[in-house]
C-alpha positions as CSV (number, residue, x, y, z in Angstrom):
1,X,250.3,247.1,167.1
2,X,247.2,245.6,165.5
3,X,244.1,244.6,167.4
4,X,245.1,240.8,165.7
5,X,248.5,240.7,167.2
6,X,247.3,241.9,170.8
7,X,247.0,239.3,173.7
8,X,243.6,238.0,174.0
9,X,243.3,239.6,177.7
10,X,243.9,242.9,175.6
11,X,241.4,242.4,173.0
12,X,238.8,241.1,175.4
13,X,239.8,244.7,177.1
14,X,239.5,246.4,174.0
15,X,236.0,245.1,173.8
16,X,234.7,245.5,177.1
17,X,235.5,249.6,177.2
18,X,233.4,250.7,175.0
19,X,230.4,248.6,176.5
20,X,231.6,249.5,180.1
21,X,231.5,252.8,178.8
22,X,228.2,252.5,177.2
23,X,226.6,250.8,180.3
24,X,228.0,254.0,182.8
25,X,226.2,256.3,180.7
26,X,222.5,254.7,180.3
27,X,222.9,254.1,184.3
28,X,223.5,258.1,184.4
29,X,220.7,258.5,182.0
30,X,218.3,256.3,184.2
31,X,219.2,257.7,187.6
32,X,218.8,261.1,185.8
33,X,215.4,260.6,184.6
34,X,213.9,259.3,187.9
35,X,215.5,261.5,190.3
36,X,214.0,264.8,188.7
37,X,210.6,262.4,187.7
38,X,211.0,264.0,184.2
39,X,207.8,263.3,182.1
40,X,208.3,260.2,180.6
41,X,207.0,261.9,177.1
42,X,210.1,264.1,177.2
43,X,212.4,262.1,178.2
44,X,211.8,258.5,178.6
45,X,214.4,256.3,180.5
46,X,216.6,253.4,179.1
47,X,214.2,250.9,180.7
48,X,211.3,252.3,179.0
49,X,212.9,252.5,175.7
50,X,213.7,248.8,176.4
51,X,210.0,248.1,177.0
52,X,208.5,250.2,173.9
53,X,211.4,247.4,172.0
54,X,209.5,244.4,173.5
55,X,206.1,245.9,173.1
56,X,206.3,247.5,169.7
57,X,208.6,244.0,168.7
58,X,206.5,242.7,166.0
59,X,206.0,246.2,164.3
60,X,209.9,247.3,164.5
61,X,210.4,243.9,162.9
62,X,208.0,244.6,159.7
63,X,209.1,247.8,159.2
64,X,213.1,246.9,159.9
65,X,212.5,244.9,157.0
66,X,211.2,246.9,154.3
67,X,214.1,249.5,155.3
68,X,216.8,246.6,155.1
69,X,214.6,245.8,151.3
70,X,215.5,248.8,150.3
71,X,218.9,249.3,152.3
72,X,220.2,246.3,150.6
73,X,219.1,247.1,146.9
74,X,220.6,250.9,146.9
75,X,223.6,249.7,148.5
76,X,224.1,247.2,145.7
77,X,223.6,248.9,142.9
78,X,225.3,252.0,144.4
79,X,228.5,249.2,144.9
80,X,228.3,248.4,141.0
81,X,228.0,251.7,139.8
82,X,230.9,252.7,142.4
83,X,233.4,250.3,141.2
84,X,232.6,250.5,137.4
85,X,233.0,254.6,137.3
86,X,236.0,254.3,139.5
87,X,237.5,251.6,137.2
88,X,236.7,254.1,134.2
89,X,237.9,257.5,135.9
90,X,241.1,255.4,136.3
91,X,241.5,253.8,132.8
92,X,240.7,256.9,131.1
93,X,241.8,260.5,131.9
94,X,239.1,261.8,130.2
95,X,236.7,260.2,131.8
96,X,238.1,261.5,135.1
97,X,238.4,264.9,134.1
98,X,234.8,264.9,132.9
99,X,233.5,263.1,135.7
100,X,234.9,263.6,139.0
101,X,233.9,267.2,139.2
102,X,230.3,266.1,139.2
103,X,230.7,263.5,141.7
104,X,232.4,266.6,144.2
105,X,229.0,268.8,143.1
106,X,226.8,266.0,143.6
107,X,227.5,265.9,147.5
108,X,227.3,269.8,147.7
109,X,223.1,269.2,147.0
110,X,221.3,268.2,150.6
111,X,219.8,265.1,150.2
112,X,216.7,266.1,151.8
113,X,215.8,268.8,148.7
114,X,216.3,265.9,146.2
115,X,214.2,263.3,147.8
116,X,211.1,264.9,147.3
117,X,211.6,265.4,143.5
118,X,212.7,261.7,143.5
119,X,209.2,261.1,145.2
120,X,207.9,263.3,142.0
121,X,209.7,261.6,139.3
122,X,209.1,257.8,140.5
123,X,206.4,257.9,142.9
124,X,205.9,256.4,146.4
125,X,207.2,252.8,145.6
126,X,210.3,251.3,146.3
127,X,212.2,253.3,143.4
128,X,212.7,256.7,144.6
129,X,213.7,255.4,148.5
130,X,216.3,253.0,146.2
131,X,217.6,255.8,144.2
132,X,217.9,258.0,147.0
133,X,220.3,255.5,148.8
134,X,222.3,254.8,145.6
135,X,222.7,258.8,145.6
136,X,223.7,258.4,148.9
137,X,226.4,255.4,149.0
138,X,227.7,256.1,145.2
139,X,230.4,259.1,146.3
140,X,232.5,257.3,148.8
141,X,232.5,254.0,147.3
142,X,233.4,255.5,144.2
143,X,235.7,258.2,145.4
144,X,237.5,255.7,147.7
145,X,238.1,252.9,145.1
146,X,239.3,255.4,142.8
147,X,242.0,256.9,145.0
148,X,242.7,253.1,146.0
149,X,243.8,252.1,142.0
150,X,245.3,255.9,141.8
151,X,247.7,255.1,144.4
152,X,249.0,251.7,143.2
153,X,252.4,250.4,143.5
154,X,254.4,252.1,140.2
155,X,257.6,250.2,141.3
156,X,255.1,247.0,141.1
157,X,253.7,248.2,137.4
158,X,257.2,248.6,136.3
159,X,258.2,245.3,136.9
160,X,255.2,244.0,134.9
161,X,255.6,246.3,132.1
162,X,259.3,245.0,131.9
163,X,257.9,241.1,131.4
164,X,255.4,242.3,129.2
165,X,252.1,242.6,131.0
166,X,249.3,244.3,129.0
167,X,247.1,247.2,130.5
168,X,244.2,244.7,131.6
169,X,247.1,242.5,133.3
170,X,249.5,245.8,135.0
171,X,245.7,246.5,136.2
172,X,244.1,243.3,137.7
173,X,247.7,242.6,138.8
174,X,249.4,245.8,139.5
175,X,246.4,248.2,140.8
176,X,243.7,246.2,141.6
177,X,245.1,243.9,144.9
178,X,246.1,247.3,146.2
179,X,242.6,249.5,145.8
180,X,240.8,247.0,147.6
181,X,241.4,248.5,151.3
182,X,239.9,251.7,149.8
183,X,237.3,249.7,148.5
184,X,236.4,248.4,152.1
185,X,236.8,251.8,153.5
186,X,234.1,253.0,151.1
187,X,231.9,250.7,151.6
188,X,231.8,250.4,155.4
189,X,231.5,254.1,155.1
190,X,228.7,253.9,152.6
191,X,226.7,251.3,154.5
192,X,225.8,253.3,157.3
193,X,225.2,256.2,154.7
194,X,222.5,253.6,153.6
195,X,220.5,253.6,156.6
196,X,220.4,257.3,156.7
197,X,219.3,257.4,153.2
198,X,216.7,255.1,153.4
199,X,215.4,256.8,156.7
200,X,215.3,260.4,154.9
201,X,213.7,258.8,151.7
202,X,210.6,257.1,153.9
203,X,210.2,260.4,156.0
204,X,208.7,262.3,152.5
205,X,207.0,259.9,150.9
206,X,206.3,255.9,152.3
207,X,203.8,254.2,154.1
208,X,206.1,251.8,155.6
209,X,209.6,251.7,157.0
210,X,211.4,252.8,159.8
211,X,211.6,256.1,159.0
212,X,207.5,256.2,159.0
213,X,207.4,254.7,162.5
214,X,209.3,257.2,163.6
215,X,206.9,259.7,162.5
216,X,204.6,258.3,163.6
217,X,205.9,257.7,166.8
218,X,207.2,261.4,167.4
219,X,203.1,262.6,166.1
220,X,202.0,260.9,168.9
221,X,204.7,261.7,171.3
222,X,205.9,258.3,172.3
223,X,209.0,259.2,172.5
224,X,209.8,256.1,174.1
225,X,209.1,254.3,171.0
226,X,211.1,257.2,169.1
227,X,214.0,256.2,170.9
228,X,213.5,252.5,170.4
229,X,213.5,253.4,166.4
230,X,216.5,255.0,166.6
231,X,218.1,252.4,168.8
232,X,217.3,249.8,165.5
233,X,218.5,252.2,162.9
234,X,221.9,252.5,165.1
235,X,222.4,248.4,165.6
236,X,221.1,248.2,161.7
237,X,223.9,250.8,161.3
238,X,226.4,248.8,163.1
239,X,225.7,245.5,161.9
240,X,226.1,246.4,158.6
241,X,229.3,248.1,159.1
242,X,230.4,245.0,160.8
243,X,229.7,242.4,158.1
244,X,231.8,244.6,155.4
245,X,234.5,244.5,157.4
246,X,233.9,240.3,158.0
247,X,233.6,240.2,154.1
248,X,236.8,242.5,153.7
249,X,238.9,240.1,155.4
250,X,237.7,236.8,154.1
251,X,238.0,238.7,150.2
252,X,241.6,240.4,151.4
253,X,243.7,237.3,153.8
254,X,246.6,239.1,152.7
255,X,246.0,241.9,153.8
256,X,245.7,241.1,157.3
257,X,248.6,239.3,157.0
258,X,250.5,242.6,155.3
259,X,248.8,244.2,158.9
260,X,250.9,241.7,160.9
261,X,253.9,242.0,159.4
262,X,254.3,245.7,160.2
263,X,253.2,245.7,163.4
């Protein structure tokens, strides 16, 4: 059974757990912290990481935004250059053959050895945090699309062949409707990667971002403020993974209906 064919009492249920289990563990957290009156340094409570988010507002909002600048651009371009080396792996064999070796070795480098050369190559700018999160997002959007148009409906390709569909038409027809799931699932998957990217890329070489406040933050040992940081990055995390999944099912109706049916 799908969450879209549950009761609304059981979807309203389905949403409260996770907060109600959420909510249990900062009240552990917070009797925790004042009952053995840890330093707040070490380990600051959830009311004082709320605080350091109202204090520190106006600055979490300036740097949010040059890390959603750059979030937004990688991501993008990562998304084109997904889907067009996906849709070429899977129109040519060659193509495939050559390339999808190097896409597996290209996730076997840490990405924390080739940002600083990035920093080298294109300087402290925008471009090397942007190429970074490309680097970042490009495998599993193009590793999921591929295996998406891979695993079309033959049966379906038959039947087109047989009334005299053309390759562009057996694929826009045949393979296409059916890759994009695997497209979402990418690119929900390589939307968080995004934040973590561009976090990595401002730690070794920026003067603004997120990932600089941090720093900064932990230099100074506010760790209240740390926490605050990372409690932006997560929701900047989640809310991105959200609104793929919004855009999914206004681009794929059909799907959800397909969901239905088989539940």
């Amino acid at each position: 059974m799908t969450s879209n064919s549950m009761p609304k009492s059981a979807r309203l249920l389905l949403w409260l757990v996770p907060v109600l289990v959420v909510s249990i563990l900062l009240v552990i957290w917070q009797v925790i912290v004042d009952l053995r009156n840890t330093p707040r340094w070490l380990l600051p409570s959830p009311l004082d990481v709320i605080k350091a988010v109202i204090e520190s507002a106006d600055l979490l909002w300036y740097h949010a935004g040059i890390t959603l600048i750059e979030m937004s651009l990688g991501f993008g371009i990562a998304l084109m250059l997904g889907v067009a080396v996906a849709i070429l792996c899977h129109l040519s064999d060659w193509t495939r053959r050559s390339v999808y070796p190097l896409l597996v070795l290209s996730q076997s480098i840490p990405v924390i050895l080739i940002a600083p050369l990035l920093v080298i190559w294109f300087g402290f700018g925008i471009a090397p945090k942007v190429a970074l999160i490309v680097l970042v997002c490009f495998f599993p959007i193009a590793v999921s699309f591929l295996d998406g148009l891979q695993q079309c409906d033959h049966e379906i390709n038959r039947l087109l062949t047989a009334m005299g569909a053309n390759r562009w038409q057996l694929f826009r027809i045949g393979c296409l409707p059916g890759a994009l799931p695997a497209l979402a699932s990418g690119s929900k998957i390589a939307a968080t990667y995004a934040v973590l990217g561009a976090v990595i890329a401002e730690w070794l070489g920026a003067s603004r971002g997120l990932g600089v406040f941090l720093i900064r933050s932990q230099n100074s040992f506010r760790a209240d403020k740390a926490l605050a940081i990372v409690l932006v990055i997560a929701i900047i995390g989640l809310v991105a993974y959200t609104i793929i999944g919004l855009l999914s099912r206004i681009a794929m109706p059909w799907y959800e209906l397909q969901k239905k049916d088989f539940s």
